[in-house]
Steps between C-alpha positions, in 0.01 A plus 500: 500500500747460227649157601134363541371623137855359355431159703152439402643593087723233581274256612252568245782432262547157613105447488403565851234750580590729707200482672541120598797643668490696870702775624701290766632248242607764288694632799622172587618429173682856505666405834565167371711590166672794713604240752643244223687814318661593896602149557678440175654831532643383835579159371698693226708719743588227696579277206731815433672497771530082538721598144701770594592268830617211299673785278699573797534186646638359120746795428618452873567151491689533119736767660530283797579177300763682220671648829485130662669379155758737477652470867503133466707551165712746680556240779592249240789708332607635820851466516644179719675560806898418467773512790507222770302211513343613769423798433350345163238313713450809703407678253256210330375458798342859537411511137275212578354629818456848296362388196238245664386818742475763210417201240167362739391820591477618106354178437209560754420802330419350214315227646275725662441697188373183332305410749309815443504478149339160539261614698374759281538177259738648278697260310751708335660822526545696211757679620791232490608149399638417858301265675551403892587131420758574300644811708520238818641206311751729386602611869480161610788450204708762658486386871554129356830681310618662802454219690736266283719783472491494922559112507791518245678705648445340838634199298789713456572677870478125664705332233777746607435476879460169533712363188295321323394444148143705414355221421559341837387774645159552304443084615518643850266809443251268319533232752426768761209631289339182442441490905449842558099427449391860609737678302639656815827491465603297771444151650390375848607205614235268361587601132832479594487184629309397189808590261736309696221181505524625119883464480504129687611631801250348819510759816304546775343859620733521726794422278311765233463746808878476538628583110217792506682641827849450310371607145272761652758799474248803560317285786131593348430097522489454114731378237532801272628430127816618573510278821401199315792567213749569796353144659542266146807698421636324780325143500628492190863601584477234778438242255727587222875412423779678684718706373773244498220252282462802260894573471568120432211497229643803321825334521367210342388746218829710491765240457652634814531869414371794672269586300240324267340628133151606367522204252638223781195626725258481236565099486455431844186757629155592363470821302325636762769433765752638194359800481456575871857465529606660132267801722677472870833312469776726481803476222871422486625919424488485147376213378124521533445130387673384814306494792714505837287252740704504791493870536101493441516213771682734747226731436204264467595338850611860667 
């Protein structure tokens, strides 16, 4: 009785007699309003909860993009590995297959955090500066570091083992690389066949068939990059100068003696040849500006 008096005030208030108005549209009206005031109070709860998930999903993804930051700083001042070479690239070697693991996996994360927060069309988190674009160009930094960190001292291990100058050794690796179209680390014997085409050299499958059985030292059917070094290595040591042809030439240099100078060498090779063998040549005992060729021949052509 007491809403019906207080709705017909009402709608005498807004000059319309209550008479003109029936019972039933007063109830409707009531069930009406009550119906708008439940819905916005559900609309409002779940608005409340819509914010309190991209709360969470915000403070997650800062925590989870600081700790992404700080392991790949800890990775970058983590201490390099010393002892032999080989143990160097041992040791790179897992670092890289660690870090891209731990690194992609972190990575994901985030990426799936965004993804919600773009679906919720959030633009930006108030709850850090880090943003996923710059997080994963940043890893993609510190793979591409390891990875020249990996192919240096590669460089390095096959200089020694095969005696050659780095640089010789990096033309290989590229050489290889260039060829190596799926990034597989190996070649069959079309893209092997390819290089040599490459290199001048005309051979026939069967003739390619044949090196790949020689060269082919862990008889999977592919050149690996260690194969292929191993291979130019010695193509190239069965078209370069004997050892007598390198005696007479530094004998040419020396005057005769048995061993030639920095400064003598420096007039008749490129600086890059100089300093390959200012690196590997080894002295006259106590004079280190002499370098004593026919003892680095003995060696060279052990």
């Amino acid at each position: 009785m007491t809403s019906s008096v207080s709705s017909r005030a009402t709608l005498e208030e807004n000059g319309v007699a209550a008479s003109e108005v029936g019972h039933d549209d007063v109830v409707a009206s009531w069930e009406k309003a009550n119906n708008l005031i439940a819905a916005r109070k559900e609309w409002l709860a779940n608005e409340r909860t819509r914010q309190e998930k991209i709360a969470g999903i915000c403070k997650d993804y800062a925590e989870k993009a600081e700790a992404f930051h700080g392991w790949m700083e800890e990775q970058k001042n983590a201490e390099a590995p010393t002892g032999e070479i080989e143990a160097q690239c041992e040791a790179v070697a897992k670092q890289l297959e660690s870090c891209t693991a731990e690194g992609t996996k972190k990575k994901e994360e985030l990426e799936g955090l965004d993804k919600q927060l773009e679906e919720e069309k959030v633009t930006e988190n108030p709850e850090t500066t880090y943003t996923t674009q710059a997080l994963v160009a940043e890893f993609d930094g510190l793979l591409d570091t390891i990875k020249a960190q990996q192919a240096l001292l590669e460089q390095q291990k096959n200089s020694a083992k095969y005696s050659l100058p780095p640089e010789q050794i990096k033309e290989f690796v590229d050489l290889f690389n260039q060829f190596d179209k799926d990034k597989c680390g190996a070649l069959n014997w079309f893209q092997f066949k390819a290089v040599l085409q490459a290199l001048g050299e005309d051979v026939d499958d069967d003739s390619i068939k044949k090196i790949i059985a020689e060269t082919d030292t862990d008889g999977n059917g592919t050149i690996s990059c260690d194969e292929f070094i191993s291979y130019m290595t010695k193509r190239l040591n069965d078209t370069s100068d004997s050892k007598e042809d390198i005696l007479a030439a530094f004998n040419d240099i020396s005057n005769g003696r048995d061993f030639v100078t920095i400064n003598e060498l420096s007039a008749a090779v490129t600086p890059e040849q100089l300093e390959y063998i200012k690196a590997n040549a080894p002295r006259v005992e106590g004079n280190p500006d002499q370098i004593d060729f026919k003892k680095w021949m003995e060696t060279a052509f052990a």
